[in-house]
C-alpha positions as CSV (number, residue, x, y, z in Angstrom):
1,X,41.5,-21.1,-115.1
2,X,38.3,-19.7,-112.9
3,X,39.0,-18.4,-109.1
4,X,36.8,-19.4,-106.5
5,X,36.1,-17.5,-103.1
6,X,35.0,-19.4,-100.0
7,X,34.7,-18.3,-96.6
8,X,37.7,-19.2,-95.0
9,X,35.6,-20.4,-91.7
10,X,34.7,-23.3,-93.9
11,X,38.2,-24.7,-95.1
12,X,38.6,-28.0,-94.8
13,X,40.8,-28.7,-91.3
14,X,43.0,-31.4,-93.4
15,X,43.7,-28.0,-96.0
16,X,44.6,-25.9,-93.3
17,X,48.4,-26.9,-93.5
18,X,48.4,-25.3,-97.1
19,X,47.3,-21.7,-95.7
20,X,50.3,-22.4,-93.6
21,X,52.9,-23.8,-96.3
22,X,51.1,-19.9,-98.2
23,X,52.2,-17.6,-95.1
24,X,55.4,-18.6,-94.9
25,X,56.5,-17.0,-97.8
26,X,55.1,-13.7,-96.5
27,X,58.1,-11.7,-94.6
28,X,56.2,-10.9,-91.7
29,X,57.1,-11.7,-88.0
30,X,54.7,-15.1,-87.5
31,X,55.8,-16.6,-90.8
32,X,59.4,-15.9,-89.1
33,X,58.1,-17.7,-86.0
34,X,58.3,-20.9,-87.8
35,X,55.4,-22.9,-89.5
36,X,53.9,-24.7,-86.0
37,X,53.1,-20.9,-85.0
38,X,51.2,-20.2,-88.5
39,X,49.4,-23.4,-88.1
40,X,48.1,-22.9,-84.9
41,X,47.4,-19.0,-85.4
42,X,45.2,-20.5,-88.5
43,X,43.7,-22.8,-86.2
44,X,42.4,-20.3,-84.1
45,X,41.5,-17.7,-86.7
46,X,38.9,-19.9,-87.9
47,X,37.8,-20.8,-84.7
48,X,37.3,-16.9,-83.9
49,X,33.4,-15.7,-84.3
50,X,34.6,-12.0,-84.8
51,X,37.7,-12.9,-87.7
52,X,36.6,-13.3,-91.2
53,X,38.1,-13.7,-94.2
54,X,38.4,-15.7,-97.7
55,X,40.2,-18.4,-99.6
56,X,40.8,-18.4,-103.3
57,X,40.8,-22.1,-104.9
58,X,41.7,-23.0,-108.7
59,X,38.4,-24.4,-109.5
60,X,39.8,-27.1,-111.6
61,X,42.2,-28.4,-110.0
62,X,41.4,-27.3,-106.6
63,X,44.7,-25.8,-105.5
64,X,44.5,-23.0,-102.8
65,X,46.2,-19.9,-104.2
66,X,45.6,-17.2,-101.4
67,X,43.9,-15.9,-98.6
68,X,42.8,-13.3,-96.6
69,X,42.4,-12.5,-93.0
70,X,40.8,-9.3,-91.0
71,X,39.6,-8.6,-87.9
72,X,38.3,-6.1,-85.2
73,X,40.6,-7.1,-82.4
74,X,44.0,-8.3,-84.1
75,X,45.8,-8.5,-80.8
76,X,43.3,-10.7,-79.8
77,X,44.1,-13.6,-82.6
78,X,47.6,-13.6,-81.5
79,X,47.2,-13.6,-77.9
80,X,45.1,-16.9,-78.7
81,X,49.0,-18.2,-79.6
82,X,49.7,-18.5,-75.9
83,X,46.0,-20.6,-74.8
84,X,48.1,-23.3,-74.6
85,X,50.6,-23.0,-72.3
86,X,52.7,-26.3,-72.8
87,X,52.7,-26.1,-76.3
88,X,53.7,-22.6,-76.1
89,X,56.5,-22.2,-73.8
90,X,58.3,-25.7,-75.9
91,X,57.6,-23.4,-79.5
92,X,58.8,-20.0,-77.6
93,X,61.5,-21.8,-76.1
94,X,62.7,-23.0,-80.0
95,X,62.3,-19.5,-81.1
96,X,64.1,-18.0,-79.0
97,X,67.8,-20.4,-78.5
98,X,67.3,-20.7,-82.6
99,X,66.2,-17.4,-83.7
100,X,66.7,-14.7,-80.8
101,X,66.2,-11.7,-83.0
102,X,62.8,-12.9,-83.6
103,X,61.6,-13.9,-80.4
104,X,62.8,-9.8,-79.2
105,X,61.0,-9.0,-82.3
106,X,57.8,-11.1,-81.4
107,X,58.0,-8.9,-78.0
108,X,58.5,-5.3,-79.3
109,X,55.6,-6.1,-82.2
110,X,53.7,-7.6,-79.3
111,X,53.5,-4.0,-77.6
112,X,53.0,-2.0,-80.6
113,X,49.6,-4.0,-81.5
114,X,48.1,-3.3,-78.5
115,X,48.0,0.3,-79.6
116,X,47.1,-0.1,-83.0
117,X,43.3,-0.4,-82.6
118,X,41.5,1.9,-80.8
119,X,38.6,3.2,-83.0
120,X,35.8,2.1,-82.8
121,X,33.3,-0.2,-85.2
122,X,36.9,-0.6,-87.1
123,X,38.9,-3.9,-88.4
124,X,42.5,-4.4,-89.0
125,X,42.9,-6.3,-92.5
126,X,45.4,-9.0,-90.7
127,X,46.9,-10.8,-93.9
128,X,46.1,-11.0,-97.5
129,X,48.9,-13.5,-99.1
130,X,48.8,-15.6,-102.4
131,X,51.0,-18.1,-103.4
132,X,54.5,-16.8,-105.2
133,X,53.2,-18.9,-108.5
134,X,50.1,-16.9,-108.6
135,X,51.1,-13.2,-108.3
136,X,51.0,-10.6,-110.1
137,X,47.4,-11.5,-111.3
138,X,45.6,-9.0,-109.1
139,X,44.3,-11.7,-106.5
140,X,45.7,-10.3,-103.9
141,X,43.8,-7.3,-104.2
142,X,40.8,-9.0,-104.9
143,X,41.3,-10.8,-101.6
144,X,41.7,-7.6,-99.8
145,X,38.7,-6.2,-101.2
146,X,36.7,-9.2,-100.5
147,X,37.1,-8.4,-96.6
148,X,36.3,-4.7,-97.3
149,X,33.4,-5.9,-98.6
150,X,32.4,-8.2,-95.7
151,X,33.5,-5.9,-93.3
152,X,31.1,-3.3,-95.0
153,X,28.3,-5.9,-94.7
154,X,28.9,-6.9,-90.7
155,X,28.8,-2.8,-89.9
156,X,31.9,-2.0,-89.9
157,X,32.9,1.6,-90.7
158,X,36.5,1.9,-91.6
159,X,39.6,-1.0,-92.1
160,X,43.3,-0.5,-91.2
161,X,46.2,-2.2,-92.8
162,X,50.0,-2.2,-91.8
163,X,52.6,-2.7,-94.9
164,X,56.1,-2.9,-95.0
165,X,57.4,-0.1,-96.7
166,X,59.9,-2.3,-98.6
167,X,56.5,-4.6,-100.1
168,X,55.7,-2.2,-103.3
169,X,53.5,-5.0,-104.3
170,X,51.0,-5.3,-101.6
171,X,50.9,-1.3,-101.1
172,X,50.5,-1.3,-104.5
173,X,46.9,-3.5,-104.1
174,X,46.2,-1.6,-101.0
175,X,46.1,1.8,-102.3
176,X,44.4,0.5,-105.4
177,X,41.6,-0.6,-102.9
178,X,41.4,2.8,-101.7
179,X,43.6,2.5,-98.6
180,X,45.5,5.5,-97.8
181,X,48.6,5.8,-95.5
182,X,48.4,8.1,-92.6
183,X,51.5,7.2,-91.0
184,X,55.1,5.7,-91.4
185,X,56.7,4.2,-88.1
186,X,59.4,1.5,-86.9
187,X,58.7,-1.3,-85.0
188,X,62.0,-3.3,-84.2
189,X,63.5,-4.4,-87.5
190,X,60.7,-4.0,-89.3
191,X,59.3,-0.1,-91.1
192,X,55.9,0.2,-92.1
193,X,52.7,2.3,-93.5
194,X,50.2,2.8,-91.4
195,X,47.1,2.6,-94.2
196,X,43.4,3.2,-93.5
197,X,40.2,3.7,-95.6
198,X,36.6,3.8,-95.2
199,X,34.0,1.1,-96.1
C-alpha cells in the first residue's frame, strides 16, 4: 500500500463528506456537535486562504485515511460556523434540546479559544485525525509534520497544539514531532496539554 499527500484545498467537494464521516471518531467538541457541524466547518476550512493542511489517500484504491488541519487564527474557522445564521440557529437549536452538555461545552471552549493565540507569526495545528482502520502506522504524525513543514515554508515561526490528556496516542505523535507541553488546564469537561514547538 503507498500513501499519498495532497493539499487538502484541493479535495474533491463530493469527498468532503468522508473528512467528515474521519472526524467523527475524534473525541473532540465539533465531532460531538454532530456531523452537519463537521461538514460545514470542512466546508469552510477549505474555503479559508490562511488554513492549510493535508489529506492522505491509499493510492490504490483511493480511500482517504486522514487529515490534517492548521491555522493562524483557529477561532476564526469556527466563528465561520455561525456565517449562516438560519442554518445555524436550526443546528444550535438541535444541539442544545438533544445534547445540552455540549452546547454549554461549545460555549465555555468558545471563550477559552479566543485566548489561546496571541503570538505572533504563530499557527495552531487544528486537527490531525486518521481513520480507526489505519492507526497505529505513524500517519498521524506524518500528517502533523506535514503542516509543520508548510507552516515552516509560509513564514511561520512556531505551531501550537492542544491534546487531551487522556489521548496517549496523539501526544505520543506530537512530542515525537518535537512538540513540547508548556501547560496543562481544564476547559469544561474536557483536560488538556498545552504543546508548542518551533519550526
Amino acid at each position: 500500500m503507498k500513501t499519498i499527500f495532497l493539499p487538502l484545498r484541493e479535495i474533491p467537494y463530493d469527498v468532503l463528506p468522508r473528512i467528515a464521516e474521519i472526524q467523527l471518531h475524534d473525541a473532540g467538541l465539533l465531532s460531538k456537535l454532530g456531523f452537519p457541524f463537521v461538514l460545514k466547518y470542512f466546508e469552510n476550512a477549505i474555503k479559508d486562504e490562511k488554513a492549510f493542511g493535508f489529506y492522505a489517500q491509499d493510492d490504490e484504491t483511493k480511500e482517504i485515511m486522514g487529515f490534517s488541519l492548521a491555522s493562524p487564527k483557529p477561532s476564526a474557522l469556527t466563528s465561520k460556523l455561525t456565517e449562516d445564521k438560519v442554518w445555524f440557529i436550526k443546528n444550535i437549536l438541535k444541539v442544545l434540546f438533544t445534547k445540552p452538555i455540549t452546547f454549554f461545552q461549545m460555549l465555555i471552549s468558545s471563550v477559552t479559544i479566543q485566548n489561546q493565540m496571541d503570538e505572533p507569526n504563530t499557527i495552531e495545528c487544528v486537527y490531525f485525525t486518521v481513520d480507526p482502520k489505519y492507526r497505529s502506522n505513524k500517519l498521524g504524525r506524518t500528517l502533523q509534520k506535514a503542516l509543520m513543514d508548510e507552516g515552516k515554508k509560509r513564514g511561520y515561526k512556531k505551531i501550537f497544539a492542544s491534546v487531551e490528556t487522556k489521548n496517549i496516542a496523539s501526544l505520543k505523535a506530537t512530542q515525537a514531532n518535537g512538540f513540547t507541553i508548556v501547560k496543562t488546564f481544564r476547559e469544561g469537561m474536557y483536560h488538556r496539554h498545552r504543546l508548542e514547538s518551533e519550526l
